[in-house]
Residue frames relative to the residue before (quaternion, step in Angstrom):
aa qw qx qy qz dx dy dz
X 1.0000 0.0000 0.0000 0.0000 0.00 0.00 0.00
X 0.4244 -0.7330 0.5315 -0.0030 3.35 -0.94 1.09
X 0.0782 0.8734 -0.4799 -0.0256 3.73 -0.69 0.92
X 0.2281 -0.8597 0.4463 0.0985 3.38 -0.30 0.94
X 0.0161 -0.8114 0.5773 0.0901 3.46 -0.82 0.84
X 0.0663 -0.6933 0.7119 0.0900 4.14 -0.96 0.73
X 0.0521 -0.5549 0.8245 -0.0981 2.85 -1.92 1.39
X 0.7794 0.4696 -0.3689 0.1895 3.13 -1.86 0.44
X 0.4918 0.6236 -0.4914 0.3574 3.30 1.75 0.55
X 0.1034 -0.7423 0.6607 -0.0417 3.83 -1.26 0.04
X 0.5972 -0.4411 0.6330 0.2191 2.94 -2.07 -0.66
X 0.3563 0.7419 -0.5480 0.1495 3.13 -0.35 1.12
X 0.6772 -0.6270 0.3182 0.2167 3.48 -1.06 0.22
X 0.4742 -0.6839 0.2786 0.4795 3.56 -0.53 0.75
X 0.6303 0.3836 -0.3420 0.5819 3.72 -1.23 0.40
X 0.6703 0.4556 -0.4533 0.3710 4.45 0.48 0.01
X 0.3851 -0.7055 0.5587 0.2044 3.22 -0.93 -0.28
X 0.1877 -0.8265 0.5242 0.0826 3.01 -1.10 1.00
X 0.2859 -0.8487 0.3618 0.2590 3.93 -0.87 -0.18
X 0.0413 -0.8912 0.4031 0.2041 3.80 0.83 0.46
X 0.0227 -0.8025 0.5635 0.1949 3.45 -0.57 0.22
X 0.0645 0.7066 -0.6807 -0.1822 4.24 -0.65 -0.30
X 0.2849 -0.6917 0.6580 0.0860 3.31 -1.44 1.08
X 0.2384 -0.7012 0.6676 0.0763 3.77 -0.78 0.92
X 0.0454 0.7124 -0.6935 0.0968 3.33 -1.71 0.96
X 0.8561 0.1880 -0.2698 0.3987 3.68 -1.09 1.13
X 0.4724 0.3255 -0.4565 0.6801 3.27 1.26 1.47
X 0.5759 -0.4657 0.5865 0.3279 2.68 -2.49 -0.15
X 0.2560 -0.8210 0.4736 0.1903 3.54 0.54 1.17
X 0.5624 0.5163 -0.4213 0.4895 4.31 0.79 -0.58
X 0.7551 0.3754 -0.3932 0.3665 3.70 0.67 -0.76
X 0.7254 0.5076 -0.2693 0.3789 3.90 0.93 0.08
X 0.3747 -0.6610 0.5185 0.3922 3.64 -0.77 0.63
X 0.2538 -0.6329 0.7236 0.1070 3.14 -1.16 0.59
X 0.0921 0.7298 -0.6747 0.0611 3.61 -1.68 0.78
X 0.4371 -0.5929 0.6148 0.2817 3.83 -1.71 0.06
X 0.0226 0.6740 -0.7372 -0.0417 3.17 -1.34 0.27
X 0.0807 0.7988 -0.5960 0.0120 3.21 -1.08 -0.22
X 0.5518 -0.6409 0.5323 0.0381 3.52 -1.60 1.40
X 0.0406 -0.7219 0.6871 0.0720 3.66 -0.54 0.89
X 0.5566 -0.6049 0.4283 0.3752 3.82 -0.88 0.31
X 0.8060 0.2864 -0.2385 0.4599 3.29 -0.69 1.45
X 0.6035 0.6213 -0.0835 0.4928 3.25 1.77 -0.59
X 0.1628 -0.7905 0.4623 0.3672 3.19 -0.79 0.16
X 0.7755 -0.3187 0.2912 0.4606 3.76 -1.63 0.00
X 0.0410 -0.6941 0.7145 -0.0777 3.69 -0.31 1.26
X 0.5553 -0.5512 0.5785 0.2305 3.46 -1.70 1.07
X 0.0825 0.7208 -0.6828 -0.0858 3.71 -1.19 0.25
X 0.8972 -0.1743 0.0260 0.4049 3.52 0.24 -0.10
X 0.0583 0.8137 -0.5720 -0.0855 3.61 -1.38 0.84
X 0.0213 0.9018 -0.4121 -0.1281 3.06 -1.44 -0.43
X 0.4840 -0.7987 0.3072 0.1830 3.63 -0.39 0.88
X 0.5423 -0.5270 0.4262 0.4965 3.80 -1.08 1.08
X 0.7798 0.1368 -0.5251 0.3123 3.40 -0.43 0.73
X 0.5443 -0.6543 0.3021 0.4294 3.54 0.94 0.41
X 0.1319 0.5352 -0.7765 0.3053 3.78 0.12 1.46
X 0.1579 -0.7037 0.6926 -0.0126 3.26 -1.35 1.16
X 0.0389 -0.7701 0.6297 0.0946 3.60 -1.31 0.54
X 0.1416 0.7557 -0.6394 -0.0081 4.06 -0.83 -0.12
X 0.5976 -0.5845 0.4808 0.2646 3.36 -1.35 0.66
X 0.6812 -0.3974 0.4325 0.4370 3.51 -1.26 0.28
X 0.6123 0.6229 -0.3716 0.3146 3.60 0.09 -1.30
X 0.7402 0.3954 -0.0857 0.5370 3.77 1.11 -1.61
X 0.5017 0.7265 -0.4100 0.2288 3.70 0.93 -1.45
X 0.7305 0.1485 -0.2537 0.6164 3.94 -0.72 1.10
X 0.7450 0.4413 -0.3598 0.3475 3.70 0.79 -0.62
X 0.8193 0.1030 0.0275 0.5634 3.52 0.28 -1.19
X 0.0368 -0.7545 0.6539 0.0430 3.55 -1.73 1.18
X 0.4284 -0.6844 0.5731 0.1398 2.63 -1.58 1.01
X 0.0871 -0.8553 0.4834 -0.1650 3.49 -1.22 1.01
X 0.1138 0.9129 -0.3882 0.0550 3.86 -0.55 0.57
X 0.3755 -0.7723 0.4987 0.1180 3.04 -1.06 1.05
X 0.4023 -0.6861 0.5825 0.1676 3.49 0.11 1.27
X 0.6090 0.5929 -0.3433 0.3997 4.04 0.22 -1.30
X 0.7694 0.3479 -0.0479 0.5336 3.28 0.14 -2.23
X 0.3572 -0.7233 0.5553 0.2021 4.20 0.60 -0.49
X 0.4199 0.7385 -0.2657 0.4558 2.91 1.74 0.82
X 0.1259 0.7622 -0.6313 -0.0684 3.82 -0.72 0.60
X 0.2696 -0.7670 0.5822 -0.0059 3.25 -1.40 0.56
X 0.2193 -0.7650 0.5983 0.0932 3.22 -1.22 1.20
X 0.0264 -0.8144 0.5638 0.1349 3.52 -0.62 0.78
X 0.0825 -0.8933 0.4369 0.0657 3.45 -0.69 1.02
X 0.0368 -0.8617 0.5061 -0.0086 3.10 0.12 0.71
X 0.7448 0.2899 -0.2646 0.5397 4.16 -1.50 0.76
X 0.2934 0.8373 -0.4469 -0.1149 3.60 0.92 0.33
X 0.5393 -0.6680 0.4366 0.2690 3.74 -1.10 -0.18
X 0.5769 -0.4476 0.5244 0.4380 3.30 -0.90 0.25
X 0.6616 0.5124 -0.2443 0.4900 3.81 0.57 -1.64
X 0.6187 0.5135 -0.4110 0.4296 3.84 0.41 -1.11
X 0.4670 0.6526 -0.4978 0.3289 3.84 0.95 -0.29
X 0.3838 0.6293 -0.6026 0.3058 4.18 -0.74 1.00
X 0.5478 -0.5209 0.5364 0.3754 2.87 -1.73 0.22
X 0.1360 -0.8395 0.5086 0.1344 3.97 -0.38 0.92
X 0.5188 -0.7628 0.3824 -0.0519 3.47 -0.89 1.23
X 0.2119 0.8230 -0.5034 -0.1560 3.77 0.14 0.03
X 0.2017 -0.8667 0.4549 -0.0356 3.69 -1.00 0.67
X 0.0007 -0.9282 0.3679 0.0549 3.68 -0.69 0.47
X 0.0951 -0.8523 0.5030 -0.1070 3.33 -0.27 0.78
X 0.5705 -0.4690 0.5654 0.3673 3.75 -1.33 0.04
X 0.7762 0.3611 -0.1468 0.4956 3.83 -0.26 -0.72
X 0.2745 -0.7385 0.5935 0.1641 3.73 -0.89 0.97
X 0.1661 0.8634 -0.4478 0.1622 3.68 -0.06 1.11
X 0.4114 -0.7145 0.4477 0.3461 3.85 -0.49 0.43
X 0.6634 0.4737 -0.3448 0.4655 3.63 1.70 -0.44
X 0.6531 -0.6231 0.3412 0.2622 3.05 -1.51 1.25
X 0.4410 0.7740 -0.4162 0.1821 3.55 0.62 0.75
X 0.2366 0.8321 -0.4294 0.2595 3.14 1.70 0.40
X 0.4038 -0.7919 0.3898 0.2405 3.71 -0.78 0.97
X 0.7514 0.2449 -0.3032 0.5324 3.76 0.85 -0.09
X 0.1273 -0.8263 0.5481 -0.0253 3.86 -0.92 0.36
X 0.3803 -0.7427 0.5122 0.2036 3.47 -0.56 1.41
X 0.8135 -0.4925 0.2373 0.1987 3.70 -1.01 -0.40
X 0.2572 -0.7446 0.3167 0.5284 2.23 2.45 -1.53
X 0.2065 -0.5925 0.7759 0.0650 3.88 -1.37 0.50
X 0.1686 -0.8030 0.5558 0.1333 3.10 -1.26 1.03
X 0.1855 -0.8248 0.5315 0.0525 3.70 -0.43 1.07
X 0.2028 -0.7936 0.5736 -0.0021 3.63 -0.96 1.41
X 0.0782 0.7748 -0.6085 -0.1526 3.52 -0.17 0.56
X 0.3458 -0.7965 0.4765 0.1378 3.92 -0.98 0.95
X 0.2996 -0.7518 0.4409 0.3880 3.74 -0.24 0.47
């Protein structure tokens, strides 16, 4: 069983930048992709970024020049760096993990979520 923890969401203005991290515990964390999702209010769970123990990285259009995804195999750590945020980028963001790199939400373990406000 896999646990996910996310830290690093807040309040921040549009144009700031934010850093997410989620720390994983009780797996081989190198053998799983790891990705972000995340929940705007009213919306459903829309994919925003993954990436694989050797670092193939994917992210939707919506983020693409804005936010990267990244991991530290060592620390069992992945990280979302967002940078230019949006008013829209505002959701509860999600980190997940699973065997299969996939934009659908079928990923098999799931953190809690960090909520991230961007203000205009």
């Amino acid at each position: 069983q896999v646990q996910l923890v996310e830290s690093g969401g807040g309040l921040v203005q549009a144009g700031g930048s934010l850093r997410l991290s989620c720390a994983a515990s009780g797996g081989t964390f190198n053998r799983y992709v790891m990705s972000w999702f995340r929940r705007a209010p009213g919306k459903e769970r829309e994919f925003v970024a993954a990436i694989t123990s050797g670092g193939i990285t994917a992210n939707t259009d919506s983020v693409r020049g804005r936010f990267t995804i990244s991991r530290d195999n060592a620390k069992n750590t992945v990280f979302l760096q967002m940078n230019s945020l949006k008013p829209e980028d505002t959701a509860v963001y999600y980190c997940a993990a699973g065997s299969v790199l996939t934009t659908r939400d079928t990923y098999a373990y799931w953190g809690q979520g960090t909520q991230v406000t961007v203000s205009l």
